[in-house]
C-alpha positions in Angstrom: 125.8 301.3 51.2 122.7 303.0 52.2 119.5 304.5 49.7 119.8 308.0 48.9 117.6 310.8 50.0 115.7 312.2 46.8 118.0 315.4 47.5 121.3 313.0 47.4 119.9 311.4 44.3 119.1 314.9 42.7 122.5 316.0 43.3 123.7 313.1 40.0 127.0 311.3 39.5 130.4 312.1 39.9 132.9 310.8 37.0 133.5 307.6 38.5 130.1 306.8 40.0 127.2 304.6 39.3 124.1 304.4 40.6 122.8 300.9 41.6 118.7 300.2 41.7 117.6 297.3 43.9 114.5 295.7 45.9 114.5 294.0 49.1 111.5 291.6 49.3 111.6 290.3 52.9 109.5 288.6 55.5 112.0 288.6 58.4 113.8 291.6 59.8 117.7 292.0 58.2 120.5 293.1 59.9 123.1 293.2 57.0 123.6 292.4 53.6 127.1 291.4 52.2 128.4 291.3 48.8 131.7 290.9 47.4 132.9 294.4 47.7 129.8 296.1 49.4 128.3 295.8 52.6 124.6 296.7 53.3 124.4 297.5 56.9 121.4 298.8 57.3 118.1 296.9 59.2 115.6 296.7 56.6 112.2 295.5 58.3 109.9 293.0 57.2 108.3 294.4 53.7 109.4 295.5 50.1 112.3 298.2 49.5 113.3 299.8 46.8 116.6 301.4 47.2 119.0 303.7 45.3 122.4 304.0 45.9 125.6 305.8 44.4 128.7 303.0 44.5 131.4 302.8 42.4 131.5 301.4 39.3 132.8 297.2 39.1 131.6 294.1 39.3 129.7 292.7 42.7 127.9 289.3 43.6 125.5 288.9 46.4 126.9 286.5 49.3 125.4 285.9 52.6 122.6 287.8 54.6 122.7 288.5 58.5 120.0 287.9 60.4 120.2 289.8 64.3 116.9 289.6 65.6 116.4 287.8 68.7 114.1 285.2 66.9 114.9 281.0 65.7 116.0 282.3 62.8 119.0 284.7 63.9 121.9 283.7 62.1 123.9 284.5 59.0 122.8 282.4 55.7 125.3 282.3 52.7 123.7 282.3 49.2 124.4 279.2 47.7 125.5 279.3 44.1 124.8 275.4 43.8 121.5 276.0 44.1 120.7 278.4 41.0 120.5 277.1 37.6 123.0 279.8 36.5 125.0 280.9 39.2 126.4 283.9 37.5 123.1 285.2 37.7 124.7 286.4 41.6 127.1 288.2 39.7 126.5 292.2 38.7 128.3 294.2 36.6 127.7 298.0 37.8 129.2 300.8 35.1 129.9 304.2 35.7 127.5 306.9 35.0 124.2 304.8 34.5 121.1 303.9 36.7 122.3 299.5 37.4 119.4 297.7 38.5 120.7 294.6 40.2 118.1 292.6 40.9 115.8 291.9 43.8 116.6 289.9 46.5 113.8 288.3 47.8 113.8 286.6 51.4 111.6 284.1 53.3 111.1 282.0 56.1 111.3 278.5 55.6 109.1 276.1 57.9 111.5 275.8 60.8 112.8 272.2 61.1 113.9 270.5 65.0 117.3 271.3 64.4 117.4 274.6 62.7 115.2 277.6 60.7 115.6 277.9 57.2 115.3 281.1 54.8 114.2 281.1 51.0 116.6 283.5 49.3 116.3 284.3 45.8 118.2 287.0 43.5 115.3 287.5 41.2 115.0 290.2 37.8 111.7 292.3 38.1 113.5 294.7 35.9 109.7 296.0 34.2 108.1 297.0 37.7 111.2 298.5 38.8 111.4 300.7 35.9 107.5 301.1 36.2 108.3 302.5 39.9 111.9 304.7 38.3 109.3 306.1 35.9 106.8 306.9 38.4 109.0 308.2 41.4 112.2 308.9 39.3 111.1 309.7 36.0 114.1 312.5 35.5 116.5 310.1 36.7 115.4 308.0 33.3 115.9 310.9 31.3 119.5 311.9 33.1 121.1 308.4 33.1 121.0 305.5 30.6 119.8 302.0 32.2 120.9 299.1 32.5 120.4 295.5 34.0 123.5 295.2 36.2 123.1 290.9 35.9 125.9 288.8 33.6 122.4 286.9 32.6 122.3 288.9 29.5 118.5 290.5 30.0 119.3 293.8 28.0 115.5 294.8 28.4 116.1 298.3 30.0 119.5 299.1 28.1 116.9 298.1 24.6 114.2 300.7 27.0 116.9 303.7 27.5 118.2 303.8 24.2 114.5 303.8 22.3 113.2 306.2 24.4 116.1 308.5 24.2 115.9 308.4 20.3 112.3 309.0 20.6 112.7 311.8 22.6 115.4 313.1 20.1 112.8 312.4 17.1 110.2 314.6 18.9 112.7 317.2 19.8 112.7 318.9 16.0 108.3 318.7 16.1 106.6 321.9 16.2 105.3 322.4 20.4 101.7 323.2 20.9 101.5 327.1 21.8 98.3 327.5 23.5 95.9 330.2 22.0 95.6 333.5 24.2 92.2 332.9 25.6 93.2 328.9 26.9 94.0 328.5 31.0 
């Protein structure tokens, strides 16, 4: 899985494709990303991503990160479902023919102990700035594709976003436009 040019993205959706929306939050230089049923091979430097992907439509959960850099903390790191709260909260649902913002996965460097480094890892929901940056950077993507929070958590904030704005712009559709008078630029 690699993020789409804005050309790629233009292009849409097949029948049986889905577009997935994620961040990358990271202080340390990745090498891969697996998930059950994707792979992320792609080195994502030290910074915030935001990435877009087409991928087909099922269900995914975030496993273990690969760190290649010749640094202490080279390595691969499992995500550890003991550790969460709600577990499931790894797991993503991603449906055909919608924009599926899957969370974002935030990575940091732990204080190194004697016998080996440590990473912070985090899947966490930002779904209101990622659809701030959609809007800004994407905003006919919104208007082309439903959204929708890809987690099992059970967040339905951008599904509850995508369906009032698209019977708001339905609403306004019928309203009289403007027309500007002849002397106006």
């Amino acid at each position: 899985m690699k993020p789409l040019t804005s050309e790629a993205i233009a292009d849409g959706l097949g029948p049986d494709e889905a577009f997935v929306v994620l961040e990358i939050e990271t202080d340390i230089a990745l090498d891969k990303i697996v998930l059950y049923g994707l792979v992320i091979e792609e080195e994502i430097q030290p910074g915030r991503h935001f990435w877009i992907s087409r991928v087909s439509p099922g269900r995914y959960r975030w496993r273990t990160l690969h760190v290649a850099a010749p640094n202490w903390f080279k390595g691969i790191y499992r995500i550890k479902r003991h550790r969460y709260a709600w577990p499931e909260e790894l797991d993503f649902e991603v449906a055909a023919g919608r924009l599926n913002y899957v969370g974002t996965l935030r990575v940091e460097k732990g204080k190194p102990f004697p016998a080996r480094p440590s990473l912070f890892i985090r899947v966490q929901n930002r779904s209101a700035e990622v659809l701030r940056r959609l809007a800004r950077e994407h905003e006919d993507l919104i208007d082309r594709y439903p959204l929708s929070t890809g987690s099992i958590s059970g967040d339905r904030f951008l599904e509850f976003y995508s369906e009032t704005r698209r019977r708001l712009r339905e609403a306004t559709d019928d309203l009289p436009r403007a027309v500007p008078d002849e002397g106006s630029p």
